[in-house]
N, C-alpha and C positions, 0 to 999 in steps of 0.2 A: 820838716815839711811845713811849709805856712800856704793860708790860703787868703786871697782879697777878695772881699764884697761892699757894693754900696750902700751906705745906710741913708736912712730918711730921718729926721727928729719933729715931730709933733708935740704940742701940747695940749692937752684933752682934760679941762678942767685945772687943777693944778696941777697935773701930773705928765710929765715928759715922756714920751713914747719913742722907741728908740727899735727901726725894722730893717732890718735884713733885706733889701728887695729881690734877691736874686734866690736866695735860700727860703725866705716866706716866714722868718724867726724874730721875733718880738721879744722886745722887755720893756722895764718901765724904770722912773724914780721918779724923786723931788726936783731932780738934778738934769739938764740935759747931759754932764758930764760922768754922772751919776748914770742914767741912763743909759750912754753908751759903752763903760763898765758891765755892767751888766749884761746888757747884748754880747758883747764879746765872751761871755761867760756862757751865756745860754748856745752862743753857735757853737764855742769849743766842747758845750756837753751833748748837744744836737748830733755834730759829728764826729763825736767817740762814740753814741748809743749805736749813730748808722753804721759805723765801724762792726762794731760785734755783733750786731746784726744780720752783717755782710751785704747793706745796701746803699753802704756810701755812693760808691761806684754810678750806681741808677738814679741814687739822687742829683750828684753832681754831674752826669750827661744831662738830666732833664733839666737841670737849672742853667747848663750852658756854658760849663767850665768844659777844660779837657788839661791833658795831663801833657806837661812838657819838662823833659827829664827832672831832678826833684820837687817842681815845683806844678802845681794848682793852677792852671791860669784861666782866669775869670772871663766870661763875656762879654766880647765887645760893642760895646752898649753904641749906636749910631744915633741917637737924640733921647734924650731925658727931657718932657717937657710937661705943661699944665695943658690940658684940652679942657675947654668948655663946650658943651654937650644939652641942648635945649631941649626940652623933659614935658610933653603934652600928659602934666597930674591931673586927670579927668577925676581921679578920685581921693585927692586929699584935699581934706575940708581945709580951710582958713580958719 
């Protein structure tokens, strides 16, 4: 069984941020390649622990998948986009 999610890649200081959007699962490196190694490490151990758990299932409804004969299939994402958002900071100092 394999499953697909979107990743996002940041970098936050020198260090490459590597997030799961759908699943809510992070990693990091030096590396954005490196990074995204990782991630895929962290979702495959994420969704072995929900496994034994036995809350795979609830996680992957809530995140938007559904199950179609052996395969995971992911949510259909209808716009991925950048919104700016104008923020009246009455209380942060300059």
């Amino acid at each position: 069984m394999e499953i697909q999610f979107t990743t996002r890649i940041f970098k936050e200081g020198r260090t490459f941020v590597a997030h799961a959007l759908e699943l809510d699962v992070s990693s990091c490196a030096g590396t954005k390649e490196k990074a995204l190694r990782n991630l895929k490490e962290a979702v495959r151990l994420f969704l072995e622990e929900a496994e034994k758990m036995g809350t795979m299932e609830q996680i992957l409804v809530e995140a938007g998948y559904g199950k179609r004969k052996q395969k995971i299939a992911p949510p259909n994402f209808i716009s991925v986009q950048r919104v700016t958002l104008p923020l009246p900071l009455t209380h942060v100092k300059a």
